[in-house]
C-alpha positions as CSV (number, residue, x, y, z in Angstrom):
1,X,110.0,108.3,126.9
2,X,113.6,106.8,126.2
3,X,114.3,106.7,122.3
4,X,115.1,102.9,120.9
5,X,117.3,103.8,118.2
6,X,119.4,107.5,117.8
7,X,121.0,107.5,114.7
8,X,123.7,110.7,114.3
9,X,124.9,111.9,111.3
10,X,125.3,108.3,109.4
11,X,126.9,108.5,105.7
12,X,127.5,105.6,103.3
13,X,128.7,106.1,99.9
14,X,129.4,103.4,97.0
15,X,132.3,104.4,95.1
16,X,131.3,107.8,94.0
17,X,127.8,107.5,95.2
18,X,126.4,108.5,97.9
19,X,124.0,106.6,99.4
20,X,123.0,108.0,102.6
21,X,124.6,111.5,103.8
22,X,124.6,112.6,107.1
23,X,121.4,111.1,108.4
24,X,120.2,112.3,112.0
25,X,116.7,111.1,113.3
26,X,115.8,108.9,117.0
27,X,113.0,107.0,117.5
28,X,111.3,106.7,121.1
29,X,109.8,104.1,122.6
30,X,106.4,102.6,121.7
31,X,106.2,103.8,118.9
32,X,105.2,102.7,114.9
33,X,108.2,104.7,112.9
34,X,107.6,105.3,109.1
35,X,110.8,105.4,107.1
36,X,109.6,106.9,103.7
37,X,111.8,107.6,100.4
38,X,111.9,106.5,96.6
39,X,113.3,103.2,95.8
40,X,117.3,103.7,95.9
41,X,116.7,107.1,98.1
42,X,119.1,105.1,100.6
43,X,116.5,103.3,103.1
44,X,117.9,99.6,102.9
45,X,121.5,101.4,103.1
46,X,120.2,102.9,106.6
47,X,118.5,99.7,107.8
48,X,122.1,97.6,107.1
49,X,124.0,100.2,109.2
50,X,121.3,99.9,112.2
51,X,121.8,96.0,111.8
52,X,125.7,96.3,111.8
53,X,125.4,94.4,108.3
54,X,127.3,97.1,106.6
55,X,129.6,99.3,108.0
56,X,129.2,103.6,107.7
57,X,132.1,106.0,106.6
58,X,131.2,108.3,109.6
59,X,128.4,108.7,111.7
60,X,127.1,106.6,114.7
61,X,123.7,104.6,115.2
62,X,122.5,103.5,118.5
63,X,120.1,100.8,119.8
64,X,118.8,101.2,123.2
65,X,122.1,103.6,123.9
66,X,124.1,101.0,122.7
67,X,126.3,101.5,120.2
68,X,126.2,99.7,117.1
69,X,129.1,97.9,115.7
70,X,129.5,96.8,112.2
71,X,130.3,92.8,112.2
72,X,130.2,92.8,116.4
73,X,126.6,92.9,116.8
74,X,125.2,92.5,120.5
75,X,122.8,95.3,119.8
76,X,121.0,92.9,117.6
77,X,119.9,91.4,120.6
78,X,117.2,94.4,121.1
79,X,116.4,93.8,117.2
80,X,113.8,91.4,115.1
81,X,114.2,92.0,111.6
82,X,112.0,91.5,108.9
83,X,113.4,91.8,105.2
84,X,111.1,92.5,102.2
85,X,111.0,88.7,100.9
86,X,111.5,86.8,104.0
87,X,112.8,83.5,103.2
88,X,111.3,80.2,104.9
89,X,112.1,76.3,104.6
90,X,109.2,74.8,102.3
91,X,109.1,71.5,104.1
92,X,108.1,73.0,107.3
93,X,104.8,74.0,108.9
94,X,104.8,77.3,110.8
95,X,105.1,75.7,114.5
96,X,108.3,73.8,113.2
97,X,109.5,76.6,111.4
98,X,109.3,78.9,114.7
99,X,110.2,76.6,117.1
100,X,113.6,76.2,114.8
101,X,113.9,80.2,115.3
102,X,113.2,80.0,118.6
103,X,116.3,77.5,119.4
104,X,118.3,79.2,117.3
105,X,117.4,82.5,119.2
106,X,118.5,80.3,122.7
107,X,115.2,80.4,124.0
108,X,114.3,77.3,126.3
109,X,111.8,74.6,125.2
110,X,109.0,76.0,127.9
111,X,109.5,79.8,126.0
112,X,109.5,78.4,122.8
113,X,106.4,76.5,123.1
114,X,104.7,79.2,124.2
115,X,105.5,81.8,122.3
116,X,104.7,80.0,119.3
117,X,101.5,79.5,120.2
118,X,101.2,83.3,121.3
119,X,102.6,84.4,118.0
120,X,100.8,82.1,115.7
121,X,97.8,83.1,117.2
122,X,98.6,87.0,117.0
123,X,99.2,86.7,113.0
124,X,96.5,84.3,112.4
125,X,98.4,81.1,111.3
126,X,97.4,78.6,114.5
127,X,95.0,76.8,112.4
128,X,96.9,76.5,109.2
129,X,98.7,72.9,109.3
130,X,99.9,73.0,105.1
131,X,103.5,73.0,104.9
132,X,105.1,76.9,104.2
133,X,105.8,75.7,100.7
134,X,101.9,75.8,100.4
135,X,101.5,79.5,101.7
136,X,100.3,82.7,99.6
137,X,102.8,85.8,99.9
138,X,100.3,87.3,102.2
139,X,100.9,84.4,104.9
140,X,104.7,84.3,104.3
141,X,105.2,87.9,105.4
142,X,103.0,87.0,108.5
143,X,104.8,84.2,108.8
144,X,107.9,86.6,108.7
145,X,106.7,89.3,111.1
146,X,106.2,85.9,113.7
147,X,110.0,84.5,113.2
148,X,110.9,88.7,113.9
149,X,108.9,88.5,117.2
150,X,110.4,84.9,118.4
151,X,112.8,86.6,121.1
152,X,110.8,89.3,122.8
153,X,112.8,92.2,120.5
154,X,112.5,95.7,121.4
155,X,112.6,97.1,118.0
156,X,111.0,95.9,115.3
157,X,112.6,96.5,111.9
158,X,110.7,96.1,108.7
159,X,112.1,96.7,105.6
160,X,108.9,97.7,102.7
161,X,106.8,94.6,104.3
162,X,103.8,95.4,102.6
163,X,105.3,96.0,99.4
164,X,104.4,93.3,97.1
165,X,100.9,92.8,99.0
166,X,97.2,93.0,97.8
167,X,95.2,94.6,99.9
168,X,94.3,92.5,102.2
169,X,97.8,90.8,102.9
170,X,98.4,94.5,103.4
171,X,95.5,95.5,105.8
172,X,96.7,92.4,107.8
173,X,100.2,92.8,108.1
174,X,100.0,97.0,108.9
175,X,96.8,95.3,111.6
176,X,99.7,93.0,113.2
177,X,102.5,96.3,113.2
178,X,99.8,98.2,115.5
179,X,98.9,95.9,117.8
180,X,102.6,94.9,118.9
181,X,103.1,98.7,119.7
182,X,102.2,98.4,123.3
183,X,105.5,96.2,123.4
184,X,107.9,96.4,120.5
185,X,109.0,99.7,118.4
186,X,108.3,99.5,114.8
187,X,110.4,100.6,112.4
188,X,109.1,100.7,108.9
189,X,110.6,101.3,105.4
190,X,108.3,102.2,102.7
191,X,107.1,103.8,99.6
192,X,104.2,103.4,100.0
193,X,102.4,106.6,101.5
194,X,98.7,104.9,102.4
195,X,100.3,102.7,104.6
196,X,102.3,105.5,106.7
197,X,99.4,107.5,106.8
198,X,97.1,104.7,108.4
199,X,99.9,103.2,111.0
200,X,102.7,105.5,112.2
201,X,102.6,107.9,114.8
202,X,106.2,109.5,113.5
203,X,108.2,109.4,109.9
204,X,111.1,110.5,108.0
205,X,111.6,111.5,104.7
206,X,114.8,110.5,103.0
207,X,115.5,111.5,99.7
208,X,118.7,110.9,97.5
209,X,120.4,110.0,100.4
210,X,119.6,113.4,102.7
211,X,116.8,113.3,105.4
212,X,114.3,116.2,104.3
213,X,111.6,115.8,106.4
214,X,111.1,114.5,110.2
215,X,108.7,114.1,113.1
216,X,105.6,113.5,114.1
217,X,102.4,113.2,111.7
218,X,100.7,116.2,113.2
219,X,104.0,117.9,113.7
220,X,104.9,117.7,109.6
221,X,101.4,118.7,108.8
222,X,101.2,121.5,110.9
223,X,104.5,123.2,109.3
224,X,102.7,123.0,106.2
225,X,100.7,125.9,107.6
226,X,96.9,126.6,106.1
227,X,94.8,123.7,105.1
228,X,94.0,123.8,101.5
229,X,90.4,124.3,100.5
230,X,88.0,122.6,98.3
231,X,85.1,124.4,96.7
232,X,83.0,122.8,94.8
233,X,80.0,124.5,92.5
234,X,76.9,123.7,90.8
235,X,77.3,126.3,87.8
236,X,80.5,126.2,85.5
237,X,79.8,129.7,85.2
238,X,80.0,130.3,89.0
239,X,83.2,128.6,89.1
240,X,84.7,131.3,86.2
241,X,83.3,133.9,87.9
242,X,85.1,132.8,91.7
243,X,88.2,132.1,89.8
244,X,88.4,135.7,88.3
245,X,87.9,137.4,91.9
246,X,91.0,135.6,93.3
247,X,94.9,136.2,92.7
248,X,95.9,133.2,91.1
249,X,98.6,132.2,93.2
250,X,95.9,131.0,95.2
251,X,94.4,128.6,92.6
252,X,96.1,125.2,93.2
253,X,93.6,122.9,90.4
254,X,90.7,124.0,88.5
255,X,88.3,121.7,87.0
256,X,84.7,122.5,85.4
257,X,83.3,122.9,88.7
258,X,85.7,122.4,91.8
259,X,88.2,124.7,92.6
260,X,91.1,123.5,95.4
261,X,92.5,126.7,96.8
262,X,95.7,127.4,99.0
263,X,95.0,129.9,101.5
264,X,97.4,132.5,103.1
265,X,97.5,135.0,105.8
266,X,96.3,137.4,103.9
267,X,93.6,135.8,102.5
268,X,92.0,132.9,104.9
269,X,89.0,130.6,104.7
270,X,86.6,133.2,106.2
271,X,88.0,135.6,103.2
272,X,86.9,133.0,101.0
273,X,83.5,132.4,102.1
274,X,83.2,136.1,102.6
275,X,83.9,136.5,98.9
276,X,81.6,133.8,98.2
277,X,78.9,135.7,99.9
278,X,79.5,139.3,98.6
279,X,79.5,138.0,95.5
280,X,75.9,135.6,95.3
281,X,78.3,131.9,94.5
282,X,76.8,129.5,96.1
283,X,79.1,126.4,97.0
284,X,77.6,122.6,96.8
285,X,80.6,122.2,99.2
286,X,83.1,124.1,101.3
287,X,85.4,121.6,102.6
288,X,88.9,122.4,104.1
289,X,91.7,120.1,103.4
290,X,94.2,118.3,105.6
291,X,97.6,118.0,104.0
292,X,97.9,114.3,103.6
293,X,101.5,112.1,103.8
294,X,101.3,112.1,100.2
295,X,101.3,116.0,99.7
296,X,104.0,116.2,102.4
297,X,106.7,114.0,100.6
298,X,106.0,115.3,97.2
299,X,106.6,119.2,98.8
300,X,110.0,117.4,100.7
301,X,111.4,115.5,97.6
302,X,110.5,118.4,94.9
């Protein structure tokens, strides 16, 4: 599988500032990519270099083995881009608004009209004749992720597009990102964990301007080695009496009567319930815990 964007040791800095330092990462083909950091960790920097919107101090990013240029941008041709508050003409209705897009993109009439009609349809807006003055955020940014799809692109690059959602405008926009998969790469910026957790199939984590974390889901949660482990007991008393047989380096929370505990090789899930068992505790629940998105970028970014 051929990668759709390689990005090699890209740097920006503002002055003093630097935004984004030496950032390597690729993203195959086919793919829903999850972008994570803080606000100002250097994300939208990133995105503007890929777009050839703002030009790096060193460092090279590729599209399609193309190189991108800043202010020369042919790459772009690969690329639909979707900002985090698209921005529409009010007067217009969506089939206007796209078929605009679509002329502008140099599609012919026959292409325009039909994809239109393909990509109303895919984000739910074929019915909806109200002018885009009249639309909720929710059907904007669907609106948006349509105008980004007008030419076919082979990357798809969202910056935070679920951001300033509820959840439903969320659970139908992250809906729209994995069913265009099969055909275009997404590329996501976010803060927001949930989301990468429910979508992606890879991520990286960029934080103060330094990539600290990279690949895929399973691939970042396997390096965080054991699972945790959730006990949970009827008895206060019970839960005193585990906690005092274990070293407490093991102990990650205590509460009146759960106990979440971080195994190690020396002392694994079948010590637990062995201990459990030696000693008469019996557990309302034994569950082991896998490290979420959320527990992975707090580790990276701490």
């Amino acid at each position: 599988m051929s990668d759709v964007l390689r990005i090699e040791n890209l740097t920006k800095a503002f002055k003093k500032n630097i935004a984004v330092d030496q950032i390597s990462f690729s993203v195959p083909q086919g793919c829903i990519f999850g972008f994570i950091g803080e606000n100002g960790a250097g994300k939208t920097t990133t995105m503007k270099m890929v777009l050839g919107l703002l030009k790096p101090d060193s460092g090279a990013a590729y599209i399609c083995d193309e190189l991108v240029r800043f202010g020369m941008t042919p790459t772009n041709r690969y690329v639909g881009y979707l900002p985090d508050v698209p921005q529409f003409y009010p007067y217009m209705r969506a089939d206007e608004y796209l078929h605009f897009c679509g002329e502008v993109s140099g599609l012919d009439r026959t292409k325009i009209r039909h994809r239109t009609g393909e990509l109303l349809d895919l984000v739910g807006l074929k019915s909806v004749k109200k002018k885009i003055g009249g639309y909720s955020r929710g059907m904007k940014q669907r609106l948006g992720v349509a105008q980004a799809l007008i030419n076919n692109p082979k990357v798809l690059i969202c910056d935070e597009p679920t951001s300033a959602l509820d959840p439903v405008g969320r659970k139908d926009v992250l809906d729209i990102l994995a069913q265009i998969r099969e055909e275009t790469t997404v590329i996501f910026s976010t803060h927001i964990l949930s989301d990468v957790e429910r979508v992606c199939d890879r991520a990286a984590v960029i934080h103060q301007g330094r990539l600290v974390l990279e690949g895929t889901l399973a691939e970042l949660k396997a390096r965080r080695g054991s699972p945790g482990v959730l006990i949970e007991l009827s008895d206060p008393a019970d839960t005193a009496k585990l906690c005092d047989l274990l070293p407490p380096e093991l102990i990650s929370t205590r509460s009146q009567t759960e106990v979440t505990l971080a195994p190690t090789k020396d002392f694994t899930e079948l010590s637990l319930l062995d201990t459990l068992v030696r000693h008469q505790i019996l557990p309302v629940r034994f569950e082991s815990l896998s490290p979420s998105v959320e527990s992975l970028f707090l580790e990276a970014v701490r």
